[in-house]
C-alpha positions as CSV (number, residue, x, y, z in Angstrom):
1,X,192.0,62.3,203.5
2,X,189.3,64.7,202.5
3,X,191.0,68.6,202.5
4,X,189.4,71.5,201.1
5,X,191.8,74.0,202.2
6,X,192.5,77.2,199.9
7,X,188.7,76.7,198.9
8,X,185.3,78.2,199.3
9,X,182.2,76.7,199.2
10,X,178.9,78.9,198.7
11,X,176.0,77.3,200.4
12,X,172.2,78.2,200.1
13,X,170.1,77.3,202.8
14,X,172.5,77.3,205.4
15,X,171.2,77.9,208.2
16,X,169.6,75.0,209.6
17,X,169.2,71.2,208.6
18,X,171.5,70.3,205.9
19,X,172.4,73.2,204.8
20,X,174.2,74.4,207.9
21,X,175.6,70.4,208.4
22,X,177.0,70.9,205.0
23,X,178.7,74.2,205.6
24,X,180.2,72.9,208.9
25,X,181.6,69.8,207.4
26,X,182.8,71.9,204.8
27,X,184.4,74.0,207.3
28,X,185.9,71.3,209.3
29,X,187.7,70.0,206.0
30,X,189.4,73.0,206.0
31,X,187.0,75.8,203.2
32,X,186.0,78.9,204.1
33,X,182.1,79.3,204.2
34,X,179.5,81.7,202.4
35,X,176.4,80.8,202.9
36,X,172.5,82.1,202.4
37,X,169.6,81.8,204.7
38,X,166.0,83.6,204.2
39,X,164.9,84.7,208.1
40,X,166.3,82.9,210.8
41,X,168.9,85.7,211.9
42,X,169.8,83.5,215.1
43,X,169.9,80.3,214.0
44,X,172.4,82.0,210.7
45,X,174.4,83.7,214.0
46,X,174.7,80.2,215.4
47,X,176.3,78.5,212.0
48,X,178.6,81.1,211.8
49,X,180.0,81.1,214.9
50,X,180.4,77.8,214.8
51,X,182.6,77.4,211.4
52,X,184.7,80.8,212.7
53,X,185.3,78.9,216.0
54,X,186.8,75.9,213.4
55,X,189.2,78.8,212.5
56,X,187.6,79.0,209.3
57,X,186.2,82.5,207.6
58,X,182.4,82.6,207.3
59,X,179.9,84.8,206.2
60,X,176.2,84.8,206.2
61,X,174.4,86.6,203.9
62,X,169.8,87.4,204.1
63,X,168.4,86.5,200.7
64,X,166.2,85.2,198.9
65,X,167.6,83.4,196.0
66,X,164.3,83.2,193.9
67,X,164.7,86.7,192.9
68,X,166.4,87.2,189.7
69,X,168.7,89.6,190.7
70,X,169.5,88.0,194.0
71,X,172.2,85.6,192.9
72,X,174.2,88.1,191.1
73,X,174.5,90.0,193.8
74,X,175.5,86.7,196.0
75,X,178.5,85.9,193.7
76,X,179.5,89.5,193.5
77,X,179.9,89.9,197.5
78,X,181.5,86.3,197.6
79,X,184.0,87.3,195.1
80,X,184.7,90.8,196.7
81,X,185.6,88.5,199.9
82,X,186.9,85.4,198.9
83,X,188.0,86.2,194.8
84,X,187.0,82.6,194.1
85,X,184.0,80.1,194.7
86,X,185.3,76.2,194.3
87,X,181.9,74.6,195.7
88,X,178.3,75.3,195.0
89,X,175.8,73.5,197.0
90,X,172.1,74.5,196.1
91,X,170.6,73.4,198.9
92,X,167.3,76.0,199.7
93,X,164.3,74.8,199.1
94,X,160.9,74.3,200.6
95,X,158.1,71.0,201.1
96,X,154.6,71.9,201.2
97,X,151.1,70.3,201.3
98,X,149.1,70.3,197.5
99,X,146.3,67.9,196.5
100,X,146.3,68.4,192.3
101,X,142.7,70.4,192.0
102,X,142.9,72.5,194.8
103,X,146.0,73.3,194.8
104,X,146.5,77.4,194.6
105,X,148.6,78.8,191.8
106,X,150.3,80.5,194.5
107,X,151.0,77.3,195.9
108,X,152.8,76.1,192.9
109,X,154.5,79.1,191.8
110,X,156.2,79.4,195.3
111,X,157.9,76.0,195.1
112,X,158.9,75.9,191.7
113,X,160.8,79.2,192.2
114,X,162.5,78.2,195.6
115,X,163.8,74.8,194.7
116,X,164.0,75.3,190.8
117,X,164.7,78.6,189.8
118,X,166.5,79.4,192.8
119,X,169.0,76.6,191.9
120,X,169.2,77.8,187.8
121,X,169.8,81.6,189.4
122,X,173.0,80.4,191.6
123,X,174.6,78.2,188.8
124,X,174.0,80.8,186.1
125,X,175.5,83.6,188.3
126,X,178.8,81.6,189.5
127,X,179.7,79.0,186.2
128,X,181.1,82.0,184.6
129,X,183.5,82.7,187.7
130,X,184.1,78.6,187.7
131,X,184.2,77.9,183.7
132,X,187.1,81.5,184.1
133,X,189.1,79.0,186.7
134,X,188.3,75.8,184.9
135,X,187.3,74.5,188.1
136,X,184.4,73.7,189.9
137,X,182.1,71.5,192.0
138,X,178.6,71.7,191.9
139,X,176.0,69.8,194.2
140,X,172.0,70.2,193.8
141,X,170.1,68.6,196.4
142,X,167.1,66.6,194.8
143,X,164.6,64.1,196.1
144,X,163.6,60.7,196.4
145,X,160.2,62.6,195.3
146,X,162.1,63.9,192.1
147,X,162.6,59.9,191.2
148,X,159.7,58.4,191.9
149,X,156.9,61.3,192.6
150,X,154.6,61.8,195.7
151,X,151.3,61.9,196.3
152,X,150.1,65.1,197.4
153,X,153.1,66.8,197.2
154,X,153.6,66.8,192.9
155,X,154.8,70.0,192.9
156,X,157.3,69.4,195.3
157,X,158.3,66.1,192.9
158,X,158.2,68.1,189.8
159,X,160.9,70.7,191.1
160,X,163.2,67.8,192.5
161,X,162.8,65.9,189.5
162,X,163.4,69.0,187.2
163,X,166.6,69.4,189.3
164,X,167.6,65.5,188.5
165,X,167.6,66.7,184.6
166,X,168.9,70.0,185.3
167,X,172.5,68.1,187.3
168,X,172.9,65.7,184.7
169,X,172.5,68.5,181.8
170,X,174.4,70.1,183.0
171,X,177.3,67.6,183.6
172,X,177.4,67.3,180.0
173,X,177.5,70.7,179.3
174,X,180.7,71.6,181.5
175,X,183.2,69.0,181.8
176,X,185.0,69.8,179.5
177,X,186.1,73.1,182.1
178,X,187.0,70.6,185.1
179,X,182.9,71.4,186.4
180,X,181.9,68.3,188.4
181,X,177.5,68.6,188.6
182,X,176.2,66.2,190.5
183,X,173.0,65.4,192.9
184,X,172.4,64.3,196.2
185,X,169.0,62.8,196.8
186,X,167.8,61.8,200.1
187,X,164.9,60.1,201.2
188,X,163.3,61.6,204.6
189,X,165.6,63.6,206.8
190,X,164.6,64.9,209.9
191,X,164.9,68.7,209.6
192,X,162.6,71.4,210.1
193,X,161.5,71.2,206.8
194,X,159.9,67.6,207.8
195,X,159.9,67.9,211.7
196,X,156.3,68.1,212.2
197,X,155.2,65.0,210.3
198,X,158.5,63.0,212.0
199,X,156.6,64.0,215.1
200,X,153.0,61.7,214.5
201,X,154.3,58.6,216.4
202,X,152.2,56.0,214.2
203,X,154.0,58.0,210.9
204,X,157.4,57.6,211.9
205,X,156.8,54.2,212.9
206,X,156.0,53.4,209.5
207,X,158.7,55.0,207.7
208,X,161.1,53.4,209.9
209,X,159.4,49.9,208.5
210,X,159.8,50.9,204.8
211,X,163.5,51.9,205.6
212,X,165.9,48.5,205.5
213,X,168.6,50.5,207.4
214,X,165.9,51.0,210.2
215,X,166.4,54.8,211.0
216,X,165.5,58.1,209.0
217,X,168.6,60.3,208.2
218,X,170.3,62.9,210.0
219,X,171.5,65.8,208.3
220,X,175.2,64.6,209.2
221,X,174.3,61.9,207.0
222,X,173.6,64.1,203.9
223,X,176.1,66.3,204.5
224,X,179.0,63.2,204.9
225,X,177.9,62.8,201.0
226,X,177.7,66.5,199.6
227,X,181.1,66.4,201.5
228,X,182.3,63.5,199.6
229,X,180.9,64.6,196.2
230,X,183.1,68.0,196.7
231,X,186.1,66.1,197.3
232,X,188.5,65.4,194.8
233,X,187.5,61.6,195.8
234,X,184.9,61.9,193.4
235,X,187.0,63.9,191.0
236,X,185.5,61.3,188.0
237,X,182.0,61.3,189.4
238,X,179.6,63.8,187.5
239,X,176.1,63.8,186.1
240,X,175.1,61.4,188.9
241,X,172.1,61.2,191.5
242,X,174.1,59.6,194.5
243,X,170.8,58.4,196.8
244,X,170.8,58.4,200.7
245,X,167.7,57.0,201.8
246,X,168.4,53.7,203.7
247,X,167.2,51.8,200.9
248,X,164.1,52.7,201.0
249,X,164.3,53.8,197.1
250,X,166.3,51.9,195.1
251,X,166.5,54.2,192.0
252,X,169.8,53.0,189.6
């Protein structure tokens, strides 16, 4: 039911965990595949393989999309291949450790420019290209953190919940050029971004008790819902925060 043929999706962070889920779904519902990854040269190898055995075009591009410049240069090499972008996913982004009072600037400034400036730098560049085609989706991955903080990890929560602000802004802002903005927000997911704390026996066991649905989320999970959200199934869906988290937030 879901087809995405004659469209490209532009995906950051896409790689590994739900970034490269997302591309491969993507992929299987018939787009062609752009997507950005920072170091991981095999693992990016891997992906693309993967969505070109699917009969699908793909190409990987080594960036990092909290430089200004980057994302212009992103769109331009997307467009020279593809001459359209339909799907947006802003997926990069990074979870660290910072207690508030020793926390380095550093520290700070290196998440807010991953998750949040990273994200304003890849709309900014392609809504021109979308707003020229009156079409567009758009999906920013958020946080349960961005809804509800977390402890030790505020700046983290501040650039998820920025995000949350920044989707339903700009939902406002563009419908009236056929631009869908939404969010995904997922509670824990186990990636590499999380992997070592999903490792401490006693820690997963308590998640798993704080989550009704009894398991933490695959990245198949949160890709079955970016998925969704690029469909034309949620053609009347924008400026929403669409949770997947078990239950464990309940955030309306």
């Amino acid at each position: 039911m879901i087809n995405l043929e004659e469209q490209v999706a532009l995906v950051t962070g896409g790689s590994r965990g739900i970034g490269a889920a997302s591309a491969i779904l993507f992929a299987k519902a018939g787009a062609d595949i752009v997507f950005t990854y920072l170091a991981n040269d095999l693992a990016a190898k891997q992906v693309v393989e993967e969505i070109t055995g699917l009969g699908r075009k793909c190409i990987a591009i080594k960036a990092n999309i909290a430089k200004p410049k980057t994302a212009d240069r992103i769109v331009e090499r997307t467009l020279q291949k593809f001459g359209q972008i339909d799907i947006l996913l802003n997926n990069a982004g990074i979870w660290t450790y910072g207690e508030i009072g020793k926390m380095s600037e550093e520290t700070w400034k290196e998440t807010i420019e991953v998750n949040l400036d990273g994200t304003f730098y890849m709309t900014n560049a392609v809504v021109p290209h979308m707003k020229k085609r009156r079409y567009g989706r758009i999906i920013n991955l958020s946080s349960t953190a961005g809804q509800r903080g977390e402890a030790f990890h505020s700046h983290y929560a501040a650039s998820k919940g920025a995000i949350i602000s920044l989707t339903k802004s700009l939902a406002t802002e563009l419908g009236g050029y056929n631009i869908n903005v939404n969010s995904v927000a997922p509670g824990w997911v186990d990636t590499d971004m999380s992997s070592q704390i999903l490792r401490n026996q006693k820690y997963i066991d308590d998640v798993i008790k704080s989550i009704p649905l009894g398991r933490v989320a695959t990245s198949e999970d949160i890709a079955g819902t970016i998925l969704f959200l690029a469909s034309d199934l949620a053609r009347h869906i924008t400026g929403e925060i669409l949770n997947v988290n078990g239950g464990s937030v309940l955030a309306g």
